[in-house]
C-alpha positions as CSV (number, residue, x, y, z in Angstrom):
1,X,0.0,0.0,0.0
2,X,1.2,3.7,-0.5
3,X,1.4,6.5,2.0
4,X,-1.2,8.8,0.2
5,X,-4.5,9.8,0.9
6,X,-6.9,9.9,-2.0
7,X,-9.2,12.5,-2.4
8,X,-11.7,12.7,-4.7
9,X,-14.3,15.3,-5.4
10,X,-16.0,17.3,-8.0
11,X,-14.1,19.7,-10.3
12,X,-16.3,22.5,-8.8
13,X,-15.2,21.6,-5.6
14,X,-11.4,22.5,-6.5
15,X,-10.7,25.7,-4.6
16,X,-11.8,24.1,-1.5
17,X,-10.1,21.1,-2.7
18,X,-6.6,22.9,-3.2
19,X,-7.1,24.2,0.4
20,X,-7.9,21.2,2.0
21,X,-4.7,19.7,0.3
22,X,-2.2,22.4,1.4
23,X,-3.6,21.9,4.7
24,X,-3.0,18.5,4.8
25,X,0.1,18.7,3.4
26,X,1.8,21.2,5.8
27,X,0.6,18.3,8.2
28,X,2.6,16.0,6.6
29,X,0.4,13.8,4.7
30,X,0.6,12.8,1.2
31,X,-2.1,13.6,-1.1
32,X,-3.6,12.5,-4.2
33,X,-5.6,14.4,-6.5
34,X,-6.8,13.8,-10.3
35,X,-5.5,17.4,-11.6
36,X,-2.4,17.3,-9.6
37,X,-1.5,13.5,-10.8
38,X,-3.2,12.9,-14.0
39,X,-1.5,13.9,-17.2
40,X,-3.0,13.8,-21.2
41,X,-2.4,10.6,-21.9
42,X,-3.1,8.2,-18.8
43,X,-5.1,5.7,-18.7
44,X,-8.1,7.7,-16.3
45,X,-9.8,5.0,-15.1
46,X,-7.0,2.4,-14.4
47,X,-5.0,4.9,-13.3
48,X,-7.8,6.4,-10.6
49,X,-8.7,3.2,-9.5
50,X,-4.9,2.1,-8.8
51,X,-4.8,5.3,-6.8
52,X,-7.8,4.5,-4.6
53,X,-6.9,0.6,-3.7
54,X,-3.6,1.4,-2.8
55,X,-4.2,4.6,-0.6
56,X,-3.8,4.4,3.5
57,X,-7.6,6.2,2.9
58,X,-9.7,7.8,0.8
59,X,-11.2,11.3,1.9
60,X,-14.4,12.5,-0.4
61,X,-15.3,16.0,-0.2
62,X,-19.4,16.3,-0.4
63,X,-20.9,19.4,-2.3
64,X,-24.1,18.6,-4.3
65,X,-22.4,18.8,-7.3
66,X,-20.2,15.8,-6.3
67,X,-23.1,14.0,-5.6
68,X,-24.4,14.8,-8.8
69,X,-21.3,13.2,-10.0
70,X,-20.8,9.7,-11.7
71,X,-17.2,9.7,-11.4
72,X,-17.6,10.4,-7.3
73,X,-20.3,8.1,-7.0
74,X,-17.9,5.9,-8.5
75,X,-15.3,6.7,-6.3
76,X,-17.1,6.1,-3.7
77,X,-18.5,2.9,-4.4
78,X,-15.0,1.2,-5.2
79,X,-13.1,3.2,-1.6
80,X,-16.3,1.3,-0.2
81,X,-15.8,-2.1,-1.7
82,X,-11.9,-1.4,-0.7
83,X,-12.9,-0.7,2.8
84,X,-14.7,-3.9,3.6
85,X,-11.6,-5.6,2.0
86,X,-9.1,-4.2,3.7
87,X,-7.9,-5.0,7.1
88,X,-4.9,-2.4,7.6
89,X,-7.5,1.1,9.1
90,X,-8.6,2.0,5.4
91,X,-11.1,4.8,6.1
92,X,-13.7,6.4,3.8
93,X,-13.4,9.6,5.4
94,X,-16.7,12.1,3.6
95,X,-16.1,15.8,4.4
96,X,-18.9,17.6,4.0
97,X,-19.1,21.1,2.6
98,X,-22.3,23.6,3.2
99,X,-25.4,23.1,1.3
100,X,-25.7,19.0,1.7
101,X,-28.2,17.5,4.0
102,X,-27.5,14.5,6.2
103,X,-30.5,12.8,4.7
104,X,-29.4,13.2,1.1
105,X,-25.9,10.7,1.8
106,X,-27.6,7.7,3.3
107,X,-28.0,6.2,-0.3
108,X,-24.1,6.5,-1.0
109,X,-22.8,5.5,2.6
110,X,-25.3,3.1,3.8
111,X,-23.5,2.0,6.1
112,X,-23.5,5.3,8.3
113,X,-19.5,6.4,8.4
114,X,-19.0,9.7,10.6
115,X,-19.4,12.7,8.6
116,X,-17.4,16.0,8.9
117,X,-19.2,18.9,8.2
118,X,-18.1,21.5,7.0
119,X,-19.7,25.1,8.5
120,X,-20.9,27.7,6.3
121,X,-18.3,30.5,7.2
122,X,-14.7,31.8,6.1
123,X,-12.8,29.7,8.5
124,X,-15.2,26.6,8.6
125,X,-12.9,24.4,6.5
126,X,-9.8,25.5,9.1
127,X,-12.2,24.3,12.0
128,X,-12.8,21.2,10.7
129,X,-9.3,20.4,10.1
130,X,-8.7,18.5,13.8
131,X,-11.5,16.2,12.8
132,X,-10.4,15.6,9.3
133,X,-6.7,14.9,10.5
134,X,-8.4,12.7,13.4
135,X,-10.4,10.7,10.8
């Protein structure tokens, strides 16, 4: 397994994204992220899946346009499958950004993982940083 921590999410998403990296990284973790790893050429879905199976976890970050995504949901269904695989601590970690309902996830986590939201104000994504890095 690698030392990296996949995170997937929708392109709309990547401002938040980038900050949620940095912050991550300046705690000494080891991201992945499509637009940072992918180049023209590679083989996308080989190449994300790859990514996801051999990451220590796999952090989602939930906005409604992620949800509205095929490629998340199919993220998230294969970090899932991966999960119940594993034995070593894989984690599918969602963060959730302002704007999604509680309700609204139960069909793409059924089985109920602990969610970090994400408060609706300028330093919200900072706050939840201690839970993220817990997770």
């Amino acid at each position: 397994m690698s030392d990296h921590i996949f995170i997937s999410h929708s392109s709309k998403d990547d401002p938040t994204v980038q900050r949620l990296r940095e912050t991550l990284e300046l705690h000494g973790q080891t991201t992945w992220v499509d637009s940072r790893e992918l180049t023209g050429g590679d083989a996308l879905t080989p190449t994300i899946e790859t990514a996801i199976r051999t990451a220590r976890h796999f952090l989602v970050v939930i906005s409604l346009d992620a949800l509205g995504s095929s490629w998340v949901q199919k993220e998230i269904r294969l970090a899932s499958e991966v999960a119940q695989e594993r034995t070593d601590g894989y984690k599918v970690i969602p963060v959730v950004l302002p704007g999604v309902q509680r309700g609204i996830l139960k069909p793409f986590f059924p089985n109920d993982p602990i969610h970090i939201f994400v408060h609706d104000t300028p330093s919200g994504l900072n706050e939840a940083m201690p839970d993220i890095a817990a997770g």
